[in-house]
C-alpha positions as CSV (number, residue, x, y, z in Angstrom):
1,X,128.3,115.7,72.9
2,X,124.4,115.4,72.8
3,X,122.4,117.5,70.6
4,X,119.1,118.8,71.9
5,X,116.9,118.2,69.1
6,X,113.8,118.9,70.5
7,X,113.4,120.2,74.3
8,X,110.1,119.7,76.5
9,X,108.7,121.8,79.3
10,X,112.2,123.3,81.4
11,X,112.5,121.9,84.7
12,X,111.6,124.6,87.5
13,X,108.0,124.8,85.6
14,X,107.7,120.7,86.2
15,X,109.0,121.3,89.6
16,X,106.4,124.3,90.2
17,X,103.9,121.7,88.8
18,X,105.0,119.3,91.5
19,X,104.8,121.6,94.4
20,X,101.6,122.6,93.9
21,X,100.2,118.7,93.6
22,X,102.0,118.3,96.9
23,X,99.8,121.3,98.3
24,X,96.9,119.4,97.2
25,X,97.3,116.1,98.0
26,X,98.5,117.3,101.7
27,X,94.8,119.5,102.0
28,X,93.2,116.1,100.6
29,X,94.7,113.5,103.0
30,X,94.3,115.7,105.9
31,X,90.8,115.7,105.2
32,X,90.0,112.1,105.2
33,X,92.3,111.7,108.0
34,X,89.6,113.5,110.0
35,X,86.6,113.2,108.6
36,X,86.8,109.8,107.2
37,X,83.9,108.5,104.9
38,X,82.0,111.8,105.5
39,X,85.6,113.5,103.5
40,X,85.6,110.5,100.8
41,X,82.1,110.9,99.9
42,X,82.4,114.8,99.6
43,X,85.6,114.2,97.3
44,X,84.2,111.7,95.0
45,X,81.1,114.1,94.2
46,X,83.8,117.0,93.6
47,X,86.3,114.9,91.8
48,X,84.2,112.1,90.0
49,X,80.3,113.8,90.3
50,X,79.7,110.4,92.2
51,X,78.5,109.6,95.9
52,X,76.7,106.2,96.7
53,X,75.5,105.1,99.8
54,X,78.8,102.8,100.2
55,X,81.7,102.7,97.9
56,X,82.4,98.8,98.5
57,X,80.7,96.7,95.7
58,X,78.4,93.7,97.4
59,X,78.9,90.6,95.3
60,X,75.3,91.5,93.6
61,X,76.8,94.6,92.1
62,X,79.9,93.1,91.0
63,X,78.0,90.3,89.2
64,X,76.1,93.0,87.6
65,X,79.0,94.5,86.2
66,X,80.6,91.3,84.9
67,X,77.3,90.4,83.3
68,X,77.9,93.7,80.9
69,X,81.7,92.2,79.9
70,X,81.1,90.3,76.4
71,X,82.2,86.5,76.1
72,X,85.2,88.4,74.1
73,X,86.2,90.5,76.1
74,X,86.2,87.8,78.8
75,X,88.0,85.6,77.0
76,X,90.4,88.7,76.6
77,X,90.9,89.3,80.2
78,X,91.5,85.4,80.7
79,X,93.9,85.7,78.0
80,X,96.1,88.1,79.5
81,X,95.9,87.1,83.1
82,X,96.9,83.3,82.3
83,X,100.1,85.3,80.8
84,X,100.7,87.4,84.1
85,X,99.8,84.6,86.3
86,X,102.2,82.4,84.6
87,X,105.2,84.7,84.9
88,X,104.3,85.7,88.2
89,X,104.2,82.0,89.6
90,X,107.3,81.8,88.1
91,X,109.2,84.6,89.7
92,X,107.4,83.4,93.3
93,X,109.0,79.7,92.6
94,X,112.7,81.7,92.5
95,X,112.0,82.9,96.2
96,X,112.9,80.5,98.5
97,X,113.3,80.3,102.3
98,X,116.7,79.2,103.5
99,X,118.0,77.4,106.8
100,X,121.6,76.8,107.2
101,X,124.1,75.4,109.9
102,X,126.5,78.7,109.7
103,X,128.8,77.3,112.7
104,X,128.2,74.0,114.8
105,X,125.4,75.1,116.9
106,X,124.2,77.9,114.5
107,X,121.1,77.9,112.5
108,X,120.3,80.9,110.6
109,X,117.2,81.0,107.7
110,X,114.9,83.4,106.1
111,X,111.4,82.8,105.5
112,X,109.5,85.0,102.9
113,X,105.7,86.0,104.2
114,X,103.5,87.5,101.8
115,X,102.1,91.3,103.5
116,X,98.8,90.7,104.9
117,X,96.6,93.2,103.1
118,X,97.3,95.0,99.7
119,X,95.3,97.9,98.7
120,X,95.6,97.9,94.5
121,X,95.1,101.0,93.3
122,X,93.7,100.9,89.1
123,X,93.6,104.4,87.3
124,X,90.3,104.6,85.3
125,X,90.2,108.6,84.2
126,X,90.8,109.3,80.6
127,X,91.3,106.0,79.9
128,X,89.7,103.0,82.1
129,X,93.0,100.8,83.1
130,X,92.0,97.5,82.9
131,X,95.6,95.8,82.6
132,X,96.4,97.4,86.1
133,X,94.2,95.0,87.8
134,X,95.9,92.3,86.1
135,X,99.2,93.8,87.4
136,X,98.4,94.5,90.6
137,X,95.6,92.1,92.3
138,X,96.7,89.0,90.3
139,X,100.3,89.3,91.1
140,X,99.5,89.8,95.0
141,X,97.4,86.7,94.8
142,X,99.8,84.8,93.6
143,X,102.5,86.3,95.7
144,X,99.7,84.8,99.0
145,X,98.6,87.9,99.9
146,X,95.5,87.1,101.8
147,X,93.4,90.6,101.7
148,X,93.5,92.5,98.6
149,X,91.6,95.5,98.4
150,X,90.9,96.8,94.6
151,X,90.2,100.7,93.8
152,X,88.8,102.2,90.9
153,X,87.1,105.6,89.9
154,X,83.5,105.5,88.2
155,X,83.4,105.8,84.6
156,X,79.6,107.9,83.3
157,X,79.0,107.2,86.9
158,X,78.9,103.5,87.7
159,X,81.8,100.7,88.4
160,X,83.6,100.2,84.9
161,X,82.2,97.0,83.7
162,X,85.5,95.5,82.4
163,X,88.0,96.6,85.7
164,X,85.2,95.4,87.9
165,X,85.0,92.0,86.0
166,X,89.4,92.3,85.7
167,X,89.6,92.6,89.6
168,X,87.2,89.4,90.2
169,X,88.9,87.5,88.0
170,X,92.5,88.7,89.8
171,X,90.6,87.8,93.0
172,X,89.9,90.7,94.5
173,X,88.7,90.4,97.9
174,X,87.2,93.7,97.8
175,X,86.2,96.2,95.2
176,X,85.9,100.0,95.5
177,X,83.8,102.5,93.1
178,X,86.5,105.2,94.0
179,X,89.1,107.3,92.5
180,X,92.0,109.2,92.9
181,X,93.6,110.3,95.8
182,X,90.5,110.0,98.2
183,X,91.0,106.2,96.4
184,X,94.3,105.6,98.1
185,X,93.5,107.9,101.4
186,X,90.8,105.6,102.5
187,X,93.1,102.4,101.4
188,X,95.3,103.5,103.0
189,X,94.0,105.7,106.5
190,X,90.8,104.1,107.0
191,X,87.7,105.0,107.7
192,X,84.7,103.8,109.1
193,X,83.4,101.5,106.2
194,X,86.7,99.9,105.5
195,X,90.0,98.9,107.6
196,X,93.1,99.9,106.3
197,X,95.6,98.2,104.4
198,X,99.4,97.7,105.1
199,X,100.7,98.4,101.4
200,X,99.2,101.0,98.6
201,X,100.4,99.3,95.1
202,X,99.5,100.6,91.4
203,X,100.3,103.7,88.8
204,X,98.1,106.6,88.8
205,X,98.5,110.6,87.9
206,X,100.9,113.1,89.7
207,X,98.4,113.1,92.5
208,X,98.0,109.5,93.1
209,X,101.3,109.4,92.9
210,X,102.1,112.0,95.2
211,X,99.7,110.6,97.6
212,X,101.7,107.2,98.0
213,X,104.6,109.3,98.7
214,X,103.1,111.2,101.2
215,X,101.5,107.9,103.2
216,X,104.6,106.1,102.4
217,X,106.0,105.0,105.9
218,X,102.4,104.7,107.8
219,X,101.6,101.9,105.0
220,X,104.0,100.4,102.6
221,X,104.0,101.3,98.9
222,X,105.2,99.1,95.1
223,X,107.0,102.3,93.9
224,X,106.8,106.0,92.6
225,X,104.8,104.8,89.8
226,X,103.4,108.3,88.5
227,X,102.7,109.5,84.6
228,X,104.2,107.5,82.1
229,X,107.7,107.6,80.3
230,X,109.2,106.4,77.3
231,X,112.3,106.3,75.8
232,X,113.1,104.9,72.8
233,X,116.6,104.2,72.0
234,X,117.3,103.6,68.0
235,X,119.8,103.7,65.0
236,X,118.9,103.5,61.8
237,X,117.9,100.2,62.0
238,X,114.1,101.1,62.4
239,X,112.1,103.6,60.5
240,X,110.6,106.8,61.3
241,X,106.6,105.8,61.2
242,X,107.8,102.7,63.9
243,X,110.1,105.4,66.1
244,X,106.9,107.9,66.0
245,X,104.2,105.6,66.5
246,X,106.4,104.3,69.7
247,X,106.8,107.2,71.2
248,X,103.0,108.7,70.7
249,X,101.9,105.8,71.7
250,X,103.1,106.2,74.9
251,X,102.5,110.5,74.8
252,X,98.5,109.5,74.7
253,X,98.2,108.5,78.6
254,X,98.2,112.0,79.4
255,X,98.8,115.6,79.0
256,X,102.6,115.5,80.9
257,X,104.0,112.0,80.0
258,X,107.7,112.5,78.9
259,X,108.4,110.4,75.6
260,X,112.6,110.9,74.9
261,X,114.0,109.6,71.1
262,X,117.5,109.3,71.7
263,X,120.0,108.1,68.4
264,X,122.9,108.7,66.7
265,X,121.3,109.2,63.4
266,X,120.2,112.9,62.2
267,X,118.3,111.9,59.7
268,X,116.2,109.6,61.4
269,X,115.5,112.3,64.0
270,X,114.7,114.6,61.5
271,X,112.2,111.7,59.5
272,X,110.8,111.1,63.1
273,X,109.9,114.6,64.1
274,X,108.1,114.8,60.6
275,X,106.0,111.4,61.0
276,X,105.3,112.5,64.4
277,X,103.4,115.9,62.9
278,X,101.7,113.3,60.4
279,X,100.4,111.1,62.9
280,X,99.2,113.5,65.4
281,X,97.0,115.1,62.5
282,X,95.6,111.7,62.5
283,X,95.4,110.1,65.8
284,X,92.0,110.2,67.7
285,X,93.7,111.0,71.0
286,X,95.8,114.1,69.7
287,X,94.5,116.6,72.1
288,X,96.5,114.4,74.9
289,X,99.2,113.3,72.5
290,X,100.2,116.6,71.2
291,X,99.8,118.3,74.6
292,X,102.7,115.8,76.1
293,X,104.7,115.8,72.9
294,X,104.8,119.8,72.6
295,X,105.6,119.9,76.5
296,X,107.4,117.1,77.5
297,X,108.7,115.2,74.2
298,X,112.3,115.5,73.4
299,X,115.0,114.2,70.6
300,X,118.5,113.8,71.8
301,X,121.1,113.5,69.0
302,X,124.3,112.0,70.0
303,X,127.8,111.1,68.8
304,X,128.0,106.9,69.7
305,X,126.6,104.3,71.5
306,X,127.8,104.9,74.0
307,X,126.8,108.1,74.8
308,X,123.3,107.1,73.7
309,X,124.0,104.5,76.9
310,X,125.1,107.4,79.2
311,X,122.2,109.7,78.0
312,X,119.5,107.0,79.0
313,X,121.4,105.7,82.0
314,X,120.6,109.5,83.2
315,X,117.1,109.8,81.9
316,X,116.3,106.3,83.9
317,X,113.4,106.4,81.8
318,X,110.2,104.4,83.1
319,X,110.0,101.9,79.5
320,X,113.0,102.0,77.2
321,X,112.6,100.3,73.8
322,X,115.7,99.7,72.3
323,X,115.7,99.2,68.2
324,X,118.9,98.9,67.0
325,X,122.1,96.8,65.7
326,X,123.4,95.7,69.0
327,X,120.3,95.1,71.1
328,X,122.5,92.6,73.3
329,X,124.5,95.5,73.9
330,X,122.1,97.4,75.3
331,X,120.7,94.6,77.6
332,X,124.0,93.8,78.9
333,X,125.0,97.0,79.9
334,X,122.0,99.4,81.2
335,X,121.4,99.6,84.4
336,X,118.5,102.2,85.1
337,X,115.1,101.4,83.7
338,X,111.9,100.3,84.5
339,X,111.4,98.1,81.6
340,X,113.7,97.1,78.5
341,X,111.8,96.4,75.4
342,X,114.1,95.1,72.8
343,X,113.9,94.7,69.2
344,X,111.2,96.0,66.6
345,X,108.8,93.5,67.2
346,X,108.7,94.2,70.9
347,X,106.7,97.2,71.9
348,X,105.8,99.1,75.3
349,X,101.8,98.3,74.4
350,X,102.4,94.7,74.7
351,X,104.0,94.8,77.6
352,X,101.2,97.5,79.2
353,X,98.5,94.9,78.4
354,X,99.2,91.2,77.4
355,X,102.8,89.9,77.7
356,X,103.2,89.1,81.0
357,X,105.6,91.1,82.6
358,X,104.2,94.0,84.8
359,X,103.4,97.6,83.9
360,X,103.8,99.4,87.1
361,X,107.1,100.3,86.8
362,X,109.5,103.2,88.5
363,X,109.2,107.0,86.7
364,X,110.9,110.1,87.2
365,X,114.7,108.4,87.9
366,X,113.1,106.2,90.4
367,X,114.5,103.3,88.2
368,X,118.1,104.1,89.6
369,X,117.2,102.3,92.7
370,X,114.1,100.0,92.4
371,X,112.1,97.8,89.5
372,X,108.8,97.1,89.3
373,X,106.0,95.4,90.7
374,X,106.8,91.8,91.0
375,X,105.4,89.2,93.1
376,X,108.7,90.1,95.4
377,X,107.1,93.5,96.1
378,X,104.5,92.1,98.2
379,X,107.0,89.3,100.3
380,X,108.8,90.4,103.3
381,X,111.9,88.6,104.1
382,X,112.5,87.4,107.8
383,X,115.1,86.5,109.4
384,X,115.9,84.1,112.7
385,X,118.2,82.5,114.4
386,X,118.7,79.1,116.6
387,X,121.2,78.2,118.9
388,X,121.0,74.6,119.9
389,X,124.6,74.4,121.6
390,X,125.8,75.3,125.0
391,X,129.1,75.3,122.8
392,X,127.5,77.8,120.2
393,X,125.9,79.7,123.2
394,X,129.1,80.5,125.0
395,X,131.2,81.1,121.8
396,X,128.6,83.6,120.1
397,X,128.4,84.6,123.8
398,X,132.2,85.9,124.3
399,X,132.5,87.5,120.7
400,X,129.3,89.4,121.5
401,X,130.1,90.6,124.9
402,X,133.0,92.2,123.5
403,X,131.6,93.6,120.9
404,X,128.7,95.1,122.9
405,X,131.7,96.6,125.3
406,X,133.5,97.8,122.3
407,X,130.5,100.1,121.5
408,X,129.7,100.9,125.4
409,X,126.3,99.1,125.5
410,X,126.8,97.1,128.7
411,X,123.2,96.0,128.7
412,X,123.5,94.6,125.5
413,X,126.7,92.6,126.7
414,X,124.7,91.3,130.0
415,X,122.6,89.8,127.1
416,X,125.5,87.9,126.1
417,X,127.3,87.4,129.3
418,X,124.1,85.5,131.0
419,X,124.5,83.0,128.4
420,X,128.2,82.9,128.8
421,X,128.2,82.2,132.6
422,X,124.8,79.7,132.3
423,X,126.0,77.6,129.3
424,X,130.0,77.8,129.5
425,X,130.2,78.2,133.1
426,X,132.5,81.2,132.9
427,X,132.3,83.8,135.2
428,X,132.2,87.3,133.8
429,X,131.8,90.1,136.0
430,X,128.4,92.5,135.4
431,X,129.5,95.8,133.4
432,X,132.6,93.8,131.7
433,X,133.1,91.9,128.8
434,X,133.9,87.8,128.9
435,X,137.4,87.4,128.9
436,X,139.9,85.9,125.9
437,X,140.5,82.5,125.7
438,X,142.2,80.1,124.0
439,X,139.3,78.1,122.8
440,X,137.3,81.3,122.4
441,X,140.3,82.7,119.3
């Protein structure tokens, strides 16, 4: 049975924390909702100590920004996005639309049609989130989404240099000086000074997140990407200083971001919970670190792997790095994740930043029914049908008739029966279904 090790915050105080986010964010949205840019501008000075004339860059501003991005950093950005651009085309090549002949007479297809505006949200508090323009406005380019709408708060009280030069790059259509959850309101409601978008993509805080889930339904949304999660699954294999370094790594985003060890080895838990006090002593983000480690960090002890399977498959955690013997293992059998990250030279970093895979991915067990952002996130899927026949017509015609009948909807079989007595020539009385026939079984 699994040991608890090393237990974080207990639930009803994260589910008090929730409730009274949700309090928030509802007082927030309501706000913008009726006051519009007037309620924007007010929260950005209250939130961010920032309220320009307009929020929307003009192309003079953004060019100023990008001007302050070394040749390095550039290259950087370039760097990164030729690896997300690449997977991403690759992933949109898989789609494809379909048209088949299911019956003589019947043509049924799909066609995939990108969503025709994308707001991208990109966090930018404690730490400006470059990577998540990358992730978000790059993959709905490539996906064909024809408006994307980039958001991100100021940093000392201008655009970010480096997100504002990220977002151009990703082809941004437009870019907003704007934060948090008056960031995804506006997106998202509208106001005056900018039309609304049909989807709110990217990670963010509890509050961002929360917001997305409260607009979810009067736009679309990626996922319930909220503070990050790690879990890092590991025998004895790996080291201490590798298992630490993981899971502090991932601890620094912010003051409630869950980071789980789960292993079957005692003494490496034991190693690990020492390293971790080492590092923190030495790691210039401690105060966030130690924070999410003291509330939030746990070490789960078990028996097997397979119970380390079950523990995680539970946990659904948002990144999972798996170090040990039987990697494969792992691969071939989990099931809810946002990411796997396997092996010890693979790490969550990487894939946050450079790799090429995307890093808004599903928290808090949302991984049990979606993945991430992907190029699919932003393609709808439509279906139609042809029939060419008077055949096909009167065939489809009788089934559906009786079917409709069968469930009382005799409007729905006059549908049907209008085709049956036009294109077969059979006469079905109004309010009845077509009759059996031979040719018709």
């Amino acid at each position: 049975m699994a040991e608890y090790l090393k237990t974080g915050k207990p639930a009803d105080e994260r589910a008090e924390d929730d409730a009274k986010v949700r309090g928030i964010v509802e007082g927030i949205l309501a706000d913008i909702e009726t006051r519009g840019d007037a309620a924007v501008k007010d929260l950005s000075q209250k939130f961010d100590n920032y309220s320009p004339e307009k929020f929307l860059l003009t192309d003079s501003e953004i060019e100023a920004a990008m001007q302050q991005v070394s040749t390095r950093e550039m290259n950087d950005i370039r760097f990164a996005q030729t690896q997300i651009r690449n997977f991403a085309e690759a992933q949109r090549a898989s789609m494809t639309d379909v048209e088949v002949e299911t019956m003589p007479g019947v043509i049924l297809g799909h066609k995939n049609i990108p969503v025709n505006s994308v707001g991208c949200y990109v966090p930018g508090g404690k730490f400006p989130m470059v990577a998540s323009a990358h992730m978000s406005v790059l993959t709905a380019k490539v996906a064909g989404v024809p408006r994307v709408v980039a958001s991100a708060p100021p940093v000392n009280g201008k655009p970010h240099p480096a997100i504002v030069a990220a977002m151009k790059e990703g082809g941004a259509d437009e870019i907003l000086c704007l934060g948090g959850v008056q960031a995804v309101g506006m997106m998202a409601l509208g106001t005056e000074s900018l039309k609304p978008v049909d989807m709110l993509v990217g990670p963010g805080n509890a509050f961002v997140a929360e917001a997305k889930r409260q607009l979810f339904g009067r736009v679309g949304i990626d996922l319930f990407a909220g503070p990050t999660e790690t879990c890092v699954i590991c025998d004895e294999t790996v080291d201490a200083e590798m298992v630490a370094t993981d899971l502090l790594g991932q601890a620094e985003h912010g003051y409630n971001s869950p980071a789980v060890m789960i292993t079957n080895s005692r003494k490496l838990a034991e190693a690990t919970m020492a390293e971790i006090d080492r590092i923190l002593d030495i790691l210039p983000t401690a105060e966030t670190a130690r924070v999410s480690w003291d509330e939030y960090g746990e070490i789960i002890l078990c028996d097997s792997y397979d119970e380390m399977l079950a523990v995680s498959e539970d946990i659904a955690s948002e990144h999972i790095q798996v170090m040990t013997d039987r990697d494969d293992w792992f691969l071939e059998n989990m099931t809810n994740y946002g990411a796997l990250f396997l092996g010890p030279r693979t790490n969550v970093a990487n894939g946050d930043k450079v790799i090429g895979t995307n890093h808004t991915l599903p928290t808090k067990k949302a991984g049990r029914y979606t993945g991430g952002l992907w190029v699919g996130k932003f393609i709808k899927t439509h279906s139609y049908q042809r029939v060419v026949t008077d055949e096909a017509a009167t065939l489809v015609g009788e089934y559906g008739s009786r079917l409709c009948m069968l469930e009382g909807f005799v409007g729905h079989a006059e549908q049907c029966n209008v085709r049956v007595r036009r294109y077969g020539g059979i006469n079905v009385p109004y309010g009845e279904g077509a009759p059996y026939r031979d040719a018709a079984e």
